[in-house]
C-alpha positions in Angstrom: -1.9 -18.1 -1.1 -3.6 -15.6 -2.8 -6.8 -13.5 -2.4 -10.2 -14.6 -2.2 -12.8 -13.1 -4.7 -12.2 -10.5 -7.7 -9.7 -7.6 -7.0 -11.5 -4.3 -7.3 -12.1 -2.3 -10.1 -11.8 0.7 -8.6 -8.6 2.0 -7.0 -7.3 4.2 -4.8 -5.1 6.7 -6.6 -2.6 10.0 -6.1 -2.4 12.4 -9.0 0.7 13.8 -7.0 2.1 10.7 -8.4 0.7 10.6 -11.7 1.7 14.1 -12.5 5.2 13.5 -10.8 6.0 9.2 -12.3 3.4 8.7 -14.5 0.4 6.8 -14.0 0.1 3.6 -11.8 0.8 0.2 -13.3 -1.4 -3.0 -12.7 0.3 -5.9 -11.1 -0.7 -9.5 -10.5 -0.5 -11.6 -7.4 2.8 -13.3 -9.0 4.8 -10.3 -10.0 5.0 -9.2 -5.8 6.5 -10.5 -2.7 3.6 -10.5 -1.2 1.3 -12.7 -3.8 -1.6 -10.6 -3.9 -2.6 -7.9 -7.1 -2.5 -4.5 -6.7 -0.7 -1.5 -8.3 1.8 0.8 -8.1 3.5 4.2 -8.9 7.9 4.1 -10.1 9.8 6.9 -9.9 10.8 6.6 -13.9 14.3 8.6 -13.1 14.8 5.8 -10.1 12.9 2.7 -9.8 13.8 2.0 -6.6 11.3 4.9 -5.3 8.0 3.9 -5.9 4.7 3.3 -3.8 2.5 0.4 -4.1 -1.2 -0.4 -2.9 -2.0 -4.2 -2.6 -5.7 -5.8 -2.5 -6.0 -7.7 0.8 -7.9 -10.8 1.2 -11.5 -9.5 2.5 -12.6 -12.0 4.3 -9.1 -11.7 6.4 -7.0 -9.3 6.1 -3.5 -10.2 7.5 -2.2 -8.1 10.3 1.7 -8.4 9.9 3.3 -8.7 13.6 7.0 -8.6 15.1 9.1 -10.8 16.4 7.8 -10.8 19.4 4.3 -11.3 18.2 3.1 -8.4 18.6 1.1 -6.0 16.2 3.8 -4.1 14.3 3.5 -0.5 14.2 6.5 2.4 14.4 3.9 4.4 14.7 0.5 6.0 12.8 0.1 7.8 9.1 -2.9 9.2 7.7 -4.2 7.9 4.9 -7.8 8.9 2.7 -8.4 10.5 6.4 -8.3 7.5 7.9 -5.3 6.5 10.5 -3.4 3.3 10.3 -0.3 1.6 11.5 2.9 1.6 9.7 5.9 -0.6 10.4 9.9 -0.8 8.7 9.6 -3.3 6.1 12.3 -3.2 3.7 14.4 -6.2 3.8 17.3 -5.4 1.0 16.0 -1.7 0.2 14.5 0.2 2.9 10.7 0.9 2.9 7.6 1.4 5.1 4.0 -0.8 4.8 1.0 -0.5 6.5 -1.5 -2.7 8.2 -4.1 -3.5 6.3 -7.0 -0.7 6.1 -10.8 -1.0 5.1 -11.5 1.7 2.6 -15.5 2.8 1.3 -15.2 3.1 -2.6 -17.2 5.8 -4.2 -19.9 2.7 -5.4 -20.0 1.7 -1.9 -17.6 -1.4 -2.0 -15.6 -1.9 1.1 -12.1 -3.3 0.4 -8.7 -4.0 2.2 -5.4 -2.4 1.2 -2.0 -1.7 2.4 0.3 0.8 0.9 4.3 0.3 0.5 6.5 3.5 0.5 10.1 3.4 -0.4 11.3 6.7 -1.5 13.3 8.5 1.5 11.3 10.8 1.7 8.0 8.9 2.9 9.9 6.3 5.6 9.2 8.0 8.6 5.5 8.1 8.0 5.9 11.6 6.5 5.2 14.0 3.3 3.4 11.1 2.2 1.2 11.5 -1.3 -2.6 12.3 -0.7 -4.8 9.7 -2.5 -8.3 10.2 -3.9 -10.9 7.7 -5.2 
């Protein structure tokens, strides 16, 4: 259930976040949900506010969808200047993901993330953190 290949060594990063919660922590494919590494950024005064960006399997990327099988999206963020779907998913605590997203490293790799957002602030899509290679 995990992904295929070597997670990358290069990151996409906010030093919004690192200047407001500290720098971002590593996490392996067992410590998450969603079985796959990434890292992520906690709100040190509340960990329940934090934002995490997950490696997604590159040779497919899974496109979460509804209920009614279709592609979930309550609508479009703006991420590294590329637009993406986003979609409530916060079972016990509330919190946004997106769809999966191909993003260009600054050594040319191409790589697939999703972000997860679960501070109040960021579940309607908005006042989001800019990221940066």
């Amino acid at each position: 259930m995990g992904s295929v290949g070597a997670p990358p060594s290069e990151w996409p990063r906010s030093p919004e976040l690192e200047k407001r919660w500290g720098p971002a922590r590593s996490f392996g494919p067992d410590e998450r949900i969603h079985r796959k590494p990434g890292i992520g950024y906690r709100d040190p005064k509340d960990p329940g506010r934090y934002v995490d960006i997950v490696w997604e399997d590159p040779s497919q990327p899974k496109e979460i969808h509804d209920f009614d099988g279709k592609r979930a999206s309550d609508g479009k963020l703006t991420l590294m200047g590329r637009s993406v779907d986003f979609y409530g998913s916060g079972n016990e605590e509330p919190e946004i993901s997106t769809q999966p997203i191909e993003l260009t490293s600054p050594s040319g790799r191409k790589e697939w993330y999703s972000f997860q957002f679960s501070s109040k602030e960021h579940l309607d899509g908005r006042n989001l953190p800019a990221f940066v290679w």
